[in-house]
C-alpha positions as CSV (number, residue, x, y, z in Angstrom):
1,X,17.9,6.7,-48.7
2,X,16.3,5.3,-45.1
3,X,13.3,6.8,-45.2
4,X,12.2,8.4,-42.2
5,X,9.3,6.0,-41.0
6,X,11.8,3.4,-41.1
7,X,14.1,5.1,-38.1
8,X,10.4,5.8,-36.2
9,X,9.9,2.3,-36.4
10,X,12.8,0.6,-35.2
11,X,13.3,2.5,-32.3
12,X,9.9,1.1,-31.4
13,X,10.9,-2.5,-32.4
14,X,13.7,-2.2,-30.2
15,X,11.6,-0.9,-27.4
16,X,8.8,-3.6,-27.5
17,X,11.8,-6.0,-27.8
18,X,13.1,-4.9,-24.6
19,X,9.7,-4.8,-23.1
20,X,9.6,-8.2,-24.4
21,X,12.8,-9.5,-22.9
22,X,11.9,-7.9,-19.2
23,X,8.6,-10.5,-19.6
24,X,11.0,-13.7,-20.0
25,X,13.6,-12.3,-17.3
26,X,10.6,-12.5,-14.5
27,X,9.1,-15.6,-15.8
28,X,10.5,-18.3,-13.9
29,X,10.6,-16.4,-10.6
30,X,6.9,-14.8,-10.8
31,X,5.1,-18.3,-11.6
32,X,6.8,-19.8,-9.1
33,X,4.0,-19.3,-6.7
34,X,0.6,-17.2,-6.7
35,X,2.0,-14.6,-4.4
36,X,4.8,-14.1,-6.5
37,X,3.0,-13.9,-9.5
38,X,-0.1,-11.2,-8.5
39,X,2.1,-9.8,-6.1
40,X,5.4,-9.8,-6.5
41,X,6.2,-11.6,-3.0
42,X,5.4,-8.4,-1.3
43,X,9.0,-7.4,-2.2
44,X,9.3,-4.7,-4.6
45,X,11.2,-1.6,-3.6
46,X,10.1,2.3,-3.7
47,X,11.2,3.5,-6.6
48,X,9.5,0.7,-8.6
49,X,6.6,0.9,-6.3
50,X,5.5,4.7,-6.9
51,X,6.4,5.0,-10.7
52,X,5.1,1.9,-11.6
53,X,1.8,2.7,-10.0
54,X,1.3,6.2,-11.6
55,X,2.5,5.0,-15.3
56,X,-0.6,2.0,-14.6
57,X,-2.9,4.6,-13.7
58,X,-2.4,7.2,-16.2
59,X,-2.4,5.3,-19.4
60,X,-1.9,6.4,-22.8
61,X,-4.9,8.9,-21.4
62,X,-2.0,11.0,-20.3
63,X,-0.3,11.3,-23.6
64,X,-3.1,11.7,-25.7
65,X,-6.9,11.9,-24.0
66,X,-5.8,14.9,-21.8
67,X,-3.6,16.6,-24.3
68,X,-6.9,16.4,-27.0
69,X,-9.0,17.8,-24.8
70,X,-6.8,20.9,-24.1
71,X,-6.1,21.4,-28.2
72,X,-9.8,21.1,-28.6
73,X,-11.9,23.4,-25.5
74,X,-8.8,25.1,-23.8
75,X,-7.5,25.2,-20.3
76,X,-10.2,24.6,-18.2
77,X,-11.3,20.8,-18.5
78,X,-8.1,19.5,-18.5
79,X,-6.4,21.4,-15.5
80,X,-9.3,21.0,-13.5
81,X,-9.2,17.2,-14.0
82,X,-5.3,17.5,-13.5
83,X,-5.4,19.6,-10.2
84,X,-8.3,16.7,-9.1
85,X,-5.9,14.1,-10.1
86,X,-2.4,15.3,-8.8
87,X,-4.8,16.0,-5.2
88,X,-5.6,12.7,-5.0
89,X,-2.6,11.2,-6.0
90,X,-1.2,12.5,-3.0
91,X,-4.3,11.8,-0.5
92,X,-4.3,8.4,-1.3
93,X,-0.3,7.8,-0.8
94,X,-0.9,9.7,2.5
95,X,-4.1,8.3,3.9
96,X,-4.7,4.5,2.1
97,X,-1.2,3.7,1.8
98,X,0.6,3.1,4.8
99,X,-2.3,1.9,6.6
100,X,-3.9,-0.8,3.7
101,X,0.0,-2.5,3.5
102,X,0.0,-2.9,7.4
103,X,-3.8,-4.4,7.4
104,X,-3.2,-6.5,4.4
105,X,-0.9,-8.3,6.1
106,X,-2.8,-8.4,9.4
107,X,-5.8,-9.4,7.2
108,X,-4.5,-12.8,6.5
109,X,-1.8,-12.1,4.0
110,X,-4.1,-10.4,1.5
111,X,-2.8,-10.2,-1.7
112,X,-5.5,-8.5,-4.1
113,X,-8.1,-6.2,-3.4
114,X,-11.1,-8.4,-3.2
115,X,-9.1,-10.8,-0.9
116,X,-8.6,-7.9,1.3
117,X,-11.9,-6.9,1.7
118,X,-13.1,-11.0,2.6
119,X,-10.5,-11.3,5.2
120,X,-10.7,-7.3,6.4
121,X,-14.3,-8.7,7.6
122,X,-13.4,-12.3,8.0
123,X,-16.2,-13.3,5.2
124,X,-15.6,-17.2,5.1
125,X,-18.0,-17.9,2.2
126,X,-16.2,-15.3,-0.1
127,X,-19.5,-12.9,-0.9
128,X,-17.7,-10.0,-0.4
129,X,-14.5,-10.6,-2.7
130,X,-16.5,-11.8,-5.1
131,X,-18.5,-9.1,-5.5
132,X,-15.3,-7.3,-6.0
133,X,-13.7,-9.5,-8.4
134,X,-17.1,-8.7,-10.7
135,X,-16.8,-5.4,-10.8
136,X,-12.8,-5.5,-11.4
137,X,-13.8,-7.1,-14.3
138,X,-16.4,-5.8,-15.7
139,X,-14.6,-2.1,-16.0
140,X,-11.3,-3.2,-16.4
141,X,-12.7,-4.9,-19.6
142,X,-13.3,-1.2,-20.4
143,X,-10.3,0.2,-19.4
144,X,-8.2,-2.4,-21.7
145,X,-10.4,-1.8,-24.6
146,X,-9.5,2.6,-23.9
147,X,-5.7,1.1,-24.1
148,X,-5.9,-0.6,-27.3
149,X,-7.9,2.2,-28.7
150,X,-4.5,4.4,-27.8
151,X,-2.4,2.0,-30.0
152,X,-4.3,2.1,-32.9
153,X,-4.6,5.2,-33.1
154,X,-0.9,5.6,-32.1
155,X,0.0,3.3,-35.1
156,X,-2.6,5.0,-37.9
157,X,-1.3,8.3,-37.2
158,X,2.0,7.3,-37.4
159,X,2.7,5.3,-40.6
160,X,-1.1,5.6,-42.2
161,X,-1.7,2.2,-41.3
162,X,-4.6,0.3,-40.9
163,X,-6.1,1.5,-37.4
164,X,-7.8,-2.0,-36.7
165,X,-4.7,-4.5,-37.9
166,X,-2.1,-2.2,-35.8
167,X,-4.7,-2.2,-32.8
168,X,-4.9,-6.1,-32.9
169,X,-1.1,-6.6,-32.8
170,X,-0.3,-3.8,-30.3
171,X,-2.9,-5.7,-27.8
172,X,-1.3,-9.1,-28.5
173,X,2.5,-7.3,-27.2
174,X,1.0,-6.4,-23.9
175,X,-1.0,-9.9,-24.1
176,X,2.2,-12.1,-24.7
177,X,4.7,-10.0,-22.0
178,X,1.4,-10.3,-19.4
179,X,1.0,-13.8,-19.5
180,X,4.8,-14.9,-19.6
181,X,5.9,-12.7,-16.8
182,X,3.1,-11.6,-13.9
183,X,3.1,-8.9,-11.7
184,X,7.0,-8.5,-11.2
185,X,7.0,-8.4,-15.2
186,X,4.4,-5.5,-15.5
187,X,6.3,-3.6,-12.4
188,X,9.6,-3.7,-13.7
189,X,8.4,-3.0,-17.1
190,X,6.2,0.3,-15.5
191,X,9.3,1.8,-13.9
192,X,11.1,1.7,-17.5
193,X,7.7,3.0,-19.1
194,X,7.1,5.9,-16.2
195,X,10.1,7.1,-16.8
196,X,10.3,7.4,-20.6
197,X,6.8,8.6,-20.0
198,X,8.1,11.6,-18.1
199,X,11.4,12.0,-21.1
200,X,8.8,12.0,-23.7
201,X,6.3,14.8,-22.1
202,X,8.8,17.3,-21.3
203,X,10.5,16.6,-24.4
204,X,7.5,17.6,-26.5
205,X,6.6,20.4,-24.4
206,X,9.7,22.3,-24.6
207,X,10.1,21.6,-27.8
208,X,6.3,22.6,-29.2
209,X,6.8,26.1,-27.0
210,X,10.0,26.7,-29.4
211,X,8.3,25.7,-32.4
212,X,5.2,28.1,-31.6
213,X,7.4,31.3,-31.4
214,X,7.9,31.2,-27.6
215,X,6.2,31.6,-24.1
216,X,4.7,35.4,-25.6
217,X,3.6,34.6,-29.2
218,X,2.0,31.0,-28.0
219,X,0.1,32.9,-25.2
220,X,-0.8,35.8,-27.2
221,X,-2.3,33.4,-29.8
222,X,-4.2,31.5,-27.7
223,X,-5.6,35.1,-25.6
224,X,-7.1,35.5,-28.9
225,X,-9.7,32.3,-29.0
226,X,-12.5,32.9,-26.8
227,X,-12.4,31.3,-23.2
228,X,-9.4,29.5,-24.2
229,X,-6.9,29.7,-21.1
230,X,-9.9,31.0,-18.7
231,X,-10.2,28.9,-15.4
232,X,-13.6,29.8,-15.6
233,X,-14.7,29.5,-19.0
234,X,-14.3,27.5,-22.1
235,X,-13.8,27.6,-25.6
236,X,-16.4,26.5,-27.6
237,X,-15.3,25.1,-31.0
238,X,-18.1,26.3,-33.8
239,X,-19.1,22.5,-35.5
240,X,-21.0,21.4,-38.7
241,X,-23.5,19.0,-39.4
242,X,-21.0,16.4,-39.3
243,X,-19.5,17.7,-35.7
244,X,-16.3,18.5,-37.4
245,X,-14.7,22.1,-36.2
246,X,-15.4,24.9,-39.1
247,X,-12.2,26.4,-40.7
248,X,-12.9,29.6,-42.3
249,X,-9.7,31.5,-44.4
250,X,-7.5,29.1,-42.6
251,X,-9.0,29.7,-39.4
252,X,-10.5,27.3,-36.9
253,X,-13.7,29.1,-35.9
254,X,-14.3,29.2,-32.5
255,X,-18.4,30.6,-30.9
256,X,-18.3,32.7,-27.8
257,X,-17.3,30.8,-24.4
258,X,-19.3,29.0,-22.6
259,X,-18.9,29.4,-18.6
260,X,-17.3,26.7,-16.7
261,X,-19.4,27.2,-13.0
262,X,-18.5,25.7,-9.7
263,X,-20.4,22.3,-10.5
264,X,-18.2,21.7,-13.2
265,X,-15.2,22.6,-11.7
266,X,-16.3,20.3,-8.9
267,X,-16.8,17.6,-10.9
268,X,-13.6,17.6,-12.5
269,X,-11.9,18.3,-9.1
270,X,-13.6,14.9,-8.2
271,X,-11.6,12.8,-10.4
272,X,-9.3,12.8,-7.7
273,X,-11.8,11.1,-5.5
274,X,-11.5,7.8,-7.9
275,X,-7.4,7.4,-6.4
276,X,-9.1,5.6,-3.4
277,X,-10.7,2.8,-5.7
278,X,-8.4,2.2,-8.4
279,X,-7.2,-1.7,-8.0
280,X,-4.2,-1.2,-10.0
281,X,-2.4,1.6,-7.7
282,X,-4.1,0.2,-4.7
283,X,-2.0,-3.4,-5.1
284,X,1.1,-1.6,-5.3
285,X,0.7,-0.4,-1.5
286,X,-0.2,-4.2,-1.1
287,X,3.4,-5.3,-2.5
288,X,6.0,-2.9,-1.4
289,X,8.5,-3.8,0.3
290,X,7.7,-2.1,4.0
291,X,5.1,0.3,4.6
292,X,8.1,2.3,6.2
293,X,9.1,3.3,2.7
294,X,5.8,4.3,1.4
295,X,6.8,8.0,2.5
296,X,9.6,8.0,-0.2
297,X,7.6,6.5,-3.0
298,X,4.4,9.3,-2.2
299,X,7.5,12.0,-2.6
300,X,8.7,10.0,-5.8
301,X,4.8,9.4,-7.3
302,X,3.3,13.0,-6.1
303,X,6.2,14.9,-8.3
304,X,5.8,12.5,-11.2
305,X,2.0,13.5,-11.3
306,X,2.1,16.9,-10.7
307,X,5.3,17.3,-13.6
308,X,3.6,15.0,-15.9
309,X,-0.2,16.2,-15.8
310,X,1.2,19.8,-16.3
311,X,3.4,18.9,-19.5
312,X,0.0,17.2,-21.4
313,X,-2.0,19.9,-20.6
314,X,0.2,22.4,-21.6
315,X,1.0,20.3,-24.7
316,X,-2.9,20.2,-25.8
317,X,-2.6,23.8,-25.7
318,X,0.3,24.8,-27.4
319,X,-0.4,22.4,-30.3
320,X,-3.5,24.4,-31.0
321,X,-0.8,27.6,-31.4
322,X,1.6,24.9,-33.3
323,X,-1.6,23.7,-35.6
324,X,-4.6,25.5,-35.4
325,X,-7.0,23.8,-37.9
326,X,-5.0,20.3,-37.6
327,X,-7.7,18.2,-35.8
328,X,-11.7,19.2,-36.7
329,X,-13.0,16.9,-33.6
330,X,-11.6,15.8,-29.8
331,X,-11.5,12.2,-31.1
332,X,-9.1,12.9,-33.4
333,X,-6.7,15.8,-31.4
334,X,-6.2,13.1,-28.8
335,X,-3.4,12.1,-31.8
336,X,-1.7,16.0,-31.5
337,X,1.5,14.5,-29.5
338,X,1.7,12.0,-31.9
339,X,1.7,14.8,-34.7
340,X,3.8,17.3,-32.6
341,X,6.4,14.9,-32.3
342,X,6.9,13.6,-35.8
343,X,6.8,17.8,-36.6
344,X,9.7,18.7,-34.1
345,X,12.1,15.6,-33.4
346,X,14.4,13.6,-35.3
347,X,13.2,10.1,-37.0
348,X,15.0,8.0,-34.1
349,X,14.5,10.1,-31.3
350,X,10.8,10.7,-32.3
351,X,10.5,6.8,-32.4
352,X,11.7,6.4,-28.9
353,X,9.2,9.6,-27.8
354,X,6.0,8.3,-28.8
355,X,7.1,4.6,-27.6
356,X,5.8,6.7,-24.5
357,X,2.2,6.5,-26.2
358,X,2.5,2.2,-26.1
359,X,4.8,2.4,-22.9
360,X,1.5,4.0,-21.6
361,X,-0.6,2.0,-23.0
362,X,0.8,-1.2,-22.5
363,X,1.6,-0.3,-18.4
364,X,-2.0,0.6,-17.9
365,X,-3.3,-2.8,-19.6
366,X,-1.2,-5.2,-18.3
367,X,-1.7,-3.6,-14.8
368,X,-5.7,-4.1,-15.4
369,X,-5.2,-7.8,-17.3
370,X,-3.5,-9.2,-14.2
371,X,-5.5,-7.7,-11.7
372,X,-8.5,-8.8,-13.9
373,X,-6.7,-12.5,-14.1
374,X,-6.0,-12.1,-10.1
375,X,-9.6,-11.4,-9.2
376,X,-11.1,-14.0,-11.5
377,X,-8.7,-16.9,-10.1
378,X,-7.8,-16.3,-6.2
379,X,-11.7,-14.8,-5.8
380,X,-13.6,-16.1,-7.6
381,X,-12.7,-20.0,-8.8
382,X,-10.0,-20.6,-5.7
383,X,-12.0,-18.4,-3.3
384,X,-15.4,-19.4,-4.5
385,X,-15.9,-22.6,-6.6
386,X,-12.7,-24.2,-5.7
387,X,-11.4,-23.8,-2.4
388,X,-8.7,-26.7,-2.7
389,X,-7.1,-26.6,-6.2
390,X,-3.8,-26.3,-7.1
391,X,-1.6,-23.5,-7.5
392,X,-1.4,-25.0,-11.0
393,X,-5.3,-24.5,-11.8
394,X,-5.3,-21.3,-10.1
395,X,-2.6,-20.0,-12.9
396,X,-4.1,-21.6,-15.3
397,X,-7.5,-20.1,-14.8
398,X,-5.3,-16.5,-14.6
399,X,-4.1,-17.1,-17.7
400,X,-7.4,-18.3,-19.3
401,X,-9.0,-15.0,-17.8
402,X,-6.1,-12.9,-19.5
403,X,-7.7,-14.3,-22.7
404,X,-10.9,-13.6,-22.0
405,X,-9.6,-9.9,-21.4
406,X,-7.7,-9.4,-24.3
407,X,-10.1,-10.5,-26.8
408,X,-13.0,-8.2,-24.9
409,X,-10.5,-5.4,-25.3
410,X,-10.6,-5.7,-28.7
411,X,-14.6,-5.9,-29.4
412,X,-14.7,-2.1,-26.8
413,X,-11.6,-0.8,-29.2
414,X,-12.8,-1.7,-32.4
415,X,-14.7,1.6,-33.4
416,X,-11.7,4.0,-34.0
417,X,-13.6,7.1,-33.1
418,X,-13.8,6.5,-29.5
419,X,-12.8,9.4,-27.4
420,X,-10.0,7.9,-24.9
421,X,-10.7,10.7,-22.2
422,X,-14.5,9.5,-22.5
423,X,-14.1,6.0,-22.1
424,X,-11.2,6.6,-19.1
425,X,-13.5,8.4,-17.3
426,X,-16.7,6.4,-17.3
427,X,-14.6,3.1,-15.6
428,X,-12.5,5.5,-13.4
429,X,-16.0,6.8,-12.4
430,X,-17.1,2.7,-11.3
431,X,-14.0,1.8,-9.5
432,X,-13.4,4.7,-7.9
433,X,-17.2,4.9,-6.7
434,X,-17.5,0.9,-6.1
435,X,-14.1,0.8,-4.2
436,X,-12.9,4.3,-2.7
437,X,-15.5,4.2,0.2
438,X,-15.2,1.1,1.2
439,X,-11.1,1.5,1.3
440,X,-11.7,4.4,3.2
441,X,-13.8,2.9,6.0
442,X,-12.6,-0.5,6.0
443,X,-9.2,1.3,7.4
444,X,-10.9,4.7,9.4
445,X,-14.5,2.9,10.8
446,X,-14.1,0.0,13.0
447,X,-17.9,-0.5,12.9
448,X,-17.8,-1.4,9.1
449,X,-19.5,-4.8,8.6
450,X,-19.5,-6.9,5.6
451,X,-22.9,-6.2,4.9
452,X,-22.1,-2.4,4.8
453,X,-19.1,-3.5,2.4
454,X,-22.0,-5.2,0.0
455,X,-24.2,-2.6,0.2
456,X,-21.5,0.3,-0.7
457,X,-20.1,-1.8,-3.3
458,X,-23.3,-2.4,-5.0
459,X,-24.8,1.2,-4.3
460,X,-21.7,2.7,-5.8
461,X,-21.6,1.0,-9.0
462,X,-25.4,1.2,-9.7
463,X,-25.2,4.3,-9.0
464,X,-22.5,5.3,-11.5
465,X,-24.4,3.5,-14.5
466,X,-27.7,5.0,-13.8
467,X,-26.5,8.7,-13.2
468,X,-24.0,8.4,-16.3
469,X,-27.1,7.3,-18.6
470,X,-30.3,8.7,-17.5
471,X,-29.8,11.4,-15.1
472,X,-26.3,13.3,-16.3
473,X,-28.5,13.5,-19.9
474,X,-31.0,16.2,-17.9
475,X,-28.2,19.0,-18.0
476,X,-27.6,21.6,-15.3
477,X,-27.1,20.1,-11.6
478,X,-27.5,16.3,-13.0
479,X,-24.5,16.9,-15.4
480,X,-21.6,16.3,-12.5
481,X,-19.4,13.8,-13.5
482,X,-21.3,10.5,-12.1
483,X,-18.3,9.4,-9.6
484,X,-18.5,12.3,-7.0
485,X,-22.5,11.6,-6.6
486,X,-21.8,7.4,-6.8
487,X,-19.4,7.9,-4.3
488,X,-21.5,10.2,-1.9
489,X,-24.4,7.1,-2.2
490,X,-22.1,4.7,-1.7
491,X,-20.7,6.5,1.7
492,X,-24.1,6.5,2.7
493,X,-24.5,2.8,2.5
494,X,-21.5,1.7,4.2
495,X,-23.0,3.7,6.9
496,X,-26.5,3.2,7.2
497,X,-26.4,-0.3,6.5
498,X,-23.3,-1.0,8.7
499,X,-25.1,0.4,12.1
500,X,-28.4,-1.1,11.2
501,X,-26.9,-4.8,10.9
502,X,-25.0,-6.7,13.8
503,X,-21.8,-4.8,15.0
504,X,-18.4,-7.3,13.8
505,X,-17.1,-10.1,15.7
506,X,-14.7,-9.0,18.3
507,X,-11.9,-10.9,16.3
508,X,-12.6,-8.1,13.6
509,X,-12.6,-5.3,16.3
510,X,-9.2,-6.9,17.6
511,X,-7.4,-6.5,14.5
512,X,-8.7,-3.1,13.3
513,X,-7.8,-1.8,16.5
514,X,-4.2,-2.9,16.6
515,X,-3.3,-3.6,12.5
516,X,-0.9,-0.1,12.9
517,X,1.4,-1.9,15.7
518,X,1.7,-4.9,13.9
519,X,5.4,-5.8,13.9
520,X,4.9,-8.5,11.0
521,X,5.1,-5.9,8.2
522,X,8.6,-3.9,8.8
523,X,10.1,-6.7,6.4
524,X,9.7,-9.1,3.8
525,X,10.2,-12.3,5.1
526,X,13.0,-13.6,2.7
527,X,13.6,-17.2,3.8
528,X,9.8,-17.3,3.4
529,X,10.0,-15.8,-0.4
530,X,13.5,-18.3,-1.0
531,X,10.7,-21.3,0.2
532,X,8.1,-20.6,-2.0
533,X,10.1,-20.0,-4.9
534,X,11.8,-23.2,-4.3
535,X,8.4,-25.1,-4.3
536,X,7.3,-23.7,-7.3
537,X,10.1,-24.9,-9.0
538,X,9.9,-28.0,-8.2
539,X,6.0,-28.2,-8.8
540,X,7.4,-27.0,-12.3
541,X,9.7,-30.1,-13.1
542,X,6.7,-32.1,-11.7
């Protein structure tokens, strides 16, 4: 007889194979230029546009960090995060969208983030994007590493395998479909992963409310533990020595509640502010098709989120009904989908569920590997060191940089008792505070200088690491979550330093004050995209 990890695993084979396949489809037509292959020619439609940017920002955080928090403390953490998050899904579709695809374009043809920012203020010697390209690196290093911690973990839990070996080969499956294909690759592959994303959760939820006894015995049972499904409190798992969770006559024992006050709930609400700075959402508004069809995709991405963040909360929390003394720490109930899933669906069709966990896992990390690879090459050594070289050592270094990024992914993922939601939220907190500010005034404040542009950049990501590791340790006021302070500072800088330094050239002024009327954006220029795929072919054969 087939045994049962058998089906599990091919329906996984045969999803990495198609993941696979989509790489070598978009191949030849995203290296055949730069733009083509960091930006998909500025031509990709809404649909693939809003789900592939929500399946690259939630990661297999969604599926498992968010869902082990709930199991773990209760209600409030995770749907005050979630309400934060769905909030700023939708601010940033309806305030950075629109207007950063129009400027972009205005803004010399921008096609990453920190080659927006140089031309936004017309910084010839590059200071400004480079700056940016640093900091995309440094904490999307991190974020990688949180994605390969969610495969290993995927693959230990699921067949008892060897956490570090599965990790390894998991990373070098996003690696291999990265490199091959480019941006159009990791889109295409997004769409296909968002959506079996969405299957998976509200597959899992349904089912776990079933297997719990219903909507009244789930509730009931989780009335029962302390604080868990308060708003305002929460649970507060009793611990040992060791900082497992104490089971007592097959009961997880649980202390009284702690209170969960405004600055908490704040904090959490601020994860939202991080939408404004994330690089990997914020290049798809730089490659869709129109900005005229960036009201569809916010529609599209908006009820995604909202579904989606509901389903893994409410997943977390009906697992602890499902399994009450399955997971002793919040390390290891980030695997209670995983778990869930094997308990409640068939071989095959759990197989294809928790490919959601890798579809996750590998959207998020290609997303941050090519935007990595993007900053490194057009910024840094094209933008930088050498203006004039080739679109063939400007790959090349992408590709290099890839490297670099897979194998630094592996040194942050290689302790298996990393907390996902913890290492998530310490690089969400640096992008967001290094890059939401400065997206926000660079397309509200005409007086914004690049010198402002430094100062918020660099104010915003100090700021996060000395608040995450010296002050949030002092408890009470200090123990907001480090982005919504970072952020403030960083504000504050754009501002102060922008007045106090010379006003921009009126050149700048010009284009700020007319980017919305430009008529160059309603279209993609096609005979422009036919050219330049054209040339790249034939640099190819050469």
């Amino acid at each position: 007889m087939v045994s049962k990890d058998f089906w599990v695993l091919a329906a996984m084979v045969i999803y990495f194979a198609a993941m696979l396949t989509i790489g070598f489809v978009y191949s030849k037509r995203s290296n055949s230029s730069t733009r083509q292959y960091f930006a998909g020619g500025r031509g990709v439609g809404p649909w693939l546009t809003a789900l592939s940017a929500e399946a690259s920002d939630m990661s297999g955080w969604l599926l498992m960090g968010l869902p082990g928090v709930a199991y773990f403390t209760g209600a409030a953490d995770p749907m005050w995060t979630a309400i934060g998050l769905a909030l700023g899904t939708y601010l940033n579709w309806k305030l950075v969208a629109r207007r950063l695809r129009r400027y972009s374009v205005v803004a010399g043809d921008a096609i990453t983030i920190p080659d927006f920012f140089s031309k936004r203020f017309h910084d010839k010697k590059n200071i400004v994007s480079t700056i940016a390209a640093l900091i995309i690196l440094v904490f999307f290093c991190v974020y990688v590493g949180s994605c390969f911690v969610t495969v290993g973990k995927l693959f230990s839990t699921l067949f008892g395998w060897d956490y570090h070996l599965t990790m390894v080969i998991g990373a070098a499956i996003v690696f291999a479909y990265t490199i091959i294909g480019g941006y159009l690759s990791v889109v295409v592959t997004d769409f296909i992963q968002g959506m079996l994303m969405f299957f998976a959760l509200a597959v899992v939820f349904i089912g776990s409310v079933a297997a719990a006894g219903g909507v009244d015995n789930t509730v009931a049972f989780l009335k029962a533990i302390p604080g868990f499904l308060d708003s305002t409190h929460v649970a507060t798992p009793v611990l040992n020595d060791a900082g497992e969770q104490i089971i007592k006559a097959g009961q997880a024992m649980f202390g009284a509640p702690a209170d969960y006050g405004i600055i908490t709930i704040i904090s959490m609400l601020a994860w939202g502010l991080g939408y404004f700075g994330m690089p990997q959402v914020l290049v798809r508004f730089l490659s869709i098709r129109s900005s005229e069809e960036i009201r569809k995709s916010r529609i599209i991405a908006t009820t995604w989120c909202v579904i989606s963040l509901a389903c893994g909360v409410c997943i977390g929390l009906v697992g602890r009904a499902m399994m009450p003394t399955q997971f002793a720490t919040q390390a290891a109930a980030e695997n209670i989908f995983i778990v869930v899933s094997q308990a409640l669906l068939p071989s095959f069709m759990c197989g294809i569920v928790v490919s959601g966990i890798f579809a996750a896992s590998m959207s998020s990390s290609s997303s941050y590997m090519i935007i990595g690879a993007s900053a490194m090459a057009e910024n840094i050594f094209h933008g930088l060191l050498h203006r004039k070289a080739s679109e063939r050592q400007v790959m090349m270094v992408a590709r290099i940089t890839l490297l670099v990024m897979f194998i630094f992914g592996i040194v942050v993922a290689f302790d298996q008792n990393s907390s996902i939601f913890q290492v998530v939220s310490y690089a969400w907190a640096g992008l967001g505070a290094s890059f939401g500010p400065l997206i926000l005034t660079s397309l509200y404040w005409r007086r914004t200088n690049k010198y402002g542009a430094i100062a918020g950049m660099l104010s915003g990501t100090a700021t996060v690491l000395i608040w995450h590791n010296f002050v949030k340790p002092l408890g009470g006021l200090f123990a907001i979550y480090e982005l919504l302070p970072a952020f403030i500072v960083s504000l504050l800088f754009i501002a102060v330093v922008s007045l106090l330094t010379p006003a921009p050239s009126d050149e700048v002024l010009h284009e700020f004050d007319h980017y919305l009327d430009d008529p160059n954006d309603q279209k993609v220029d096609d005979d422009l995209v036919a050219a330049e795929i054209a040339a790249g072919e034939r640099r190819a054969k050469i």
